[in-house]
C-alpha positions as CSV (number, residue, x, y, z in Angstrom):
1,X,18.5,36.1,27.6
2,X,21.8,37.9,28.4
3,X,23.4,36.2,25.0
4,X,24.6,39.7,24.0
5,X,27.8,37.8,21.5
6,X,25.1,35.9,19.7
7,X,22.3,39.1,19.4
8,X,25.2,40.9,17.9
9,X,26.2,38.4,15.6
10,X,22.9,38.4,14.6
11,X,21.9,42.1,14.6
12,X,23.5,43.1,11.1
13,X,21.0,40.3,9.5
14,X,18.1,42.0,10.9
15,X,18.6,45.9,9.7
16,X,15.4,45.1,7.8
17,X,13.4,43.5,10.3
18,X,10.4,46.2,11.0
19,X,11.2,45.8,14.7
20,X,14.9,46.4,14.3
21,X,14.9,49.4,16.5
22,X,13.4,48.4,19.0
23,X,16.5,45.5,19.1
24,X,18.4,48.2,19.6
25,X,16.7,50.0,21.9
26,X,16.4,47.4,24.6
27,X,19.7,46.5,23.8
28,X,21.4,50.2,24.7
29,X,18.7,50.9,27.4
30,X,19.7,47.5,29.4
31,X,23.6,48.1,28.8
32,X,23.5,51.8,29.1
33,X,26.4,51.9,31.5
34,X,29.1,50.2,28.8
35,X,27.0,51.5,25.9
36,X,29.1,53.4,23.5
37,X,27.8,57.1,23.5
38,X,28.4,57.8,19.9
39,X,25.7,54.6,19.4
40,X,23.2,56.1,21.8
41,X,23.5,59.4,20.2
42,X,22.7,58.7,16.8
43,X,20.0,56.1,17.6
44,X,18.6,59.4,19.7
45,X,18.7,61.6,16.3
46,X,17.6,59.0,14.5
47,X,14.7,58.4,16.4
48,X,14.0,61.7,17.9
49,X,10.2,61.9,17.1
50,X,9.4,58.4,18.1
51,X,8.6,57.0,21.4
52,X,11.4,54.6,21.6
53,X,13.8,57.7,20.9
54,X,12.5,60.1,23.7
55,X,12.5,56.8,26.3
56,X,15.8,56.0,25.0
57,X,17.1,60.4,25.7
58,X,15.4,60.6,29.2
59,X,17.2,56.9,30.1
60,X,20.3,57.9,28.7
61,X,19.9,61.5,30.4
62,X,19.0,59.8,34.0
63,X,22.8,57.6,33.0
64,X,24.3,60.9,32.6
65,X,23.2,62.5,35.6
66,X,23.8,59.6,38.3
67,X,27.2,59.4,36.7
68,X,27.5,63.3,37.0
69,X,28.6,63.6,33.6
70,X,27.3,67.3,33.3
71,X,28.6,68.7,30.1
72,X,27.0,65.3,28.2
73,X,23.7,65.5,30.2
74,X,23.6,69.4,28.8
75,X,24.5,68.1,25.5
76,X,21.3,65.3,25.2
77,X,19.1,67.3,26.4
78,X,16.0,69.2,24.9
79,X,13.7,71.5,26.4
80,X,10.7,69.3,28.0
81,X,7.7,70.4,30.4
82,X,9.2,67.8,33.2
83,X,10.9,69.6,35.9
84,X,12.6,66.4,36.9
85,X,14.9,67.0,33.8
86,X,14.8,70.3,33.7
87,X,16.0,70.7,37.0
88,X,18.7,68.4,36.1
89,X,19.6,70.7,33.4
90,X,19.6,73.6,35.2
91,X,22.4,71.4,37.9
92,X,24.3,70.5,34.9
93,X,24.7,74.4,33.8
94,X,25.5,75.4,37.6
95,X,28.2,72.0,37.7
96,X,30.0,73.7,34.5
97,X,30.5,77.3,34.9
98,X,27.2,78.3,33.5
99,X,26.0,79.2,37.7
100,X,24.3,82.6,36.3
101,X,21.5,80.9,33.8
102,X,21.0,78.2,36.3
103,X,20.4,80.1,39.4
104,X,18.1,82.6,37.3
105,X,16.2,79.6,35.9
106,X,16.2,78.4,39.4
107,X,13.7,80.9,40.5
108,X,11.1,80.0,38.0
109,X,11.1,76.5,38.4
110,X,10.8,77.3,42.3
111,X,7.9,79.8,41.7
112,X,5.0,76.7,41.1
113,X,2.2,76.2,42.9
114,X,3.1,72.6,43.8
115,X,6.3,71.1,45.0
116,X,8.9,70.3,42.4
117,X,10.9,66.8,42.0
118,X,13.6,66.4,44.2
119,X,16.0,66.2,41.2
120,X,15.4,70.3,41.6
121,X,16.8,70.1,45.5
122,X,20.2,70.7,45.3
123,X,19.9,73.7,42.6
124,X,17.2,75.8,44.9
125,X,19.8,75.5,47.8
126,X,22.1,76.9,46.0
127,X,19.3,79.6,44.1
128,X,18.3,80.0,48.6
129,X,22.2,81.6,49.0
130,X,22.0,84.5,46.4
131,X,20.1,87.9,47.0
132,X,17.0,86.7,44.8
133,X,15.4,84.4,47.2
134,X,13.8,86.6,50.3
135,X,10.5,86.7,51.9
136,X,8.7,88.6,48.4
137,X,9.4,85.3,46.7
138,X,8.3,83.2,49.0
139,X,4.8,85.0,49.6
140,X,4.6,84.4,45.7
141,X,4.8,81.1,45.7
142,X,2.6,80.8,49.1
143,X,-0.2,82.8,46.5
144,X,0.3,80.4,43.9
145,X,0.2,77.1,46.1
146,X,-2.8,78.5,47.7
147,X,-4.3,79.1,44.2
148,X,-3.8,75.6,43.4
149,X,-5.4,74.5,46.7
150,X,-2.4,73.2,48.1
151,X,-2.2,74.6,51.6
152,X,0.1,72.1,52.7
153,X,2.9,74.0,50.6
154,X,1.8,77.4,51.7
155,X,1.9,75.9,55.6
156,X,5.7,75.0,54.7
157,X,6.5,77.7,52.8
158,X,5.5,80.5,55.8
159,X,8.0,78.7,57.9
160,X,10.7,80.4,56.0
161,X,9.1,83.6,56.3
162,X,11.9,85.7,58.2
163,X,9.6,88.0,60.0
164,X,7.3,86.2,62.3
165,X,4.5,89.1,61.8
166,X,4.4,88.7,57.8
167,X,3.1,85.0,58.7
């Protein structure tokens, strides 16, 4: 009810409560703007295997990138199999002098058969201005959209093609 004076008077009487955590855990999600990092980061270790601890790292690490705060977002993170958060990581290394790894990660997360999340935008514009992005790659990732059935890709994708025969 927004009575955050009272819930923290309260709190220390309810370390034993079974559903402690999960005090805290509504508590940092809903403030995590003010929410003291240090806090967030242990209740993150703390919690690490539990589902309250990775919803709790993938809030905290959406915080950290609206708020562009790059060198904590590369800090929280941990490897995962969403390229929504992997692309941010990948932003993060190019935002603090760590362009190299980024751009070369950049060209796997482009080459997918499917279209990525638009959190990956901004780092394959940047990837699109070095040498490693030419009309080979693209044809790759036209074979691998096509593989997937997704012809709508491949139709976008041969737009870029630079030489009107290859298309």
């Amino acid at each position: 009810n927004g009575q955050r004076k009272r819930f923290h008077q309260l709190l220390p009487k309810l370390k034993d409560y079974p559903l402690f955590p999960y005090l805290l855990y509504y508590e940092y999600r809903r403030y995590i703007a003010t929410a003291d990092k240090q806090d967030i980061t242990q209740f993150i270790n703390t919690y690490q295997d539990s589902t309250i601890g990775h919803r709790l790292r993938r809030s905290w690490l959406r915080h950290l990138a609206n708020t562009k705060q790059w060198a904590a977002y590369i800090e929280a993170y941990r490897p995962s199999s969403s390229a929504k958060y992997n692309c941010h990581y990948r932003w993060a290394q190019y935002q603090t002098d760590q362009k190299q790894e980024a751009l070369t990660a950049a060209k796997d997360l482009w080459l997918v058969g499917k279209s990525q999340h638009n959190n990956c935008n901004r780092l394959f514009t940047a990837w699109k201005k070095t040498g490693d992005y030419n009309d080979d790659v693209i044809w790759q990732r036209i074979s691998l959209a096509m593989n997937k059935g997704n012809v709508q890709l491949a139709v976008y994708l041969s737009k870029s093609l630079k030489n009107s025969k290859d298309r």
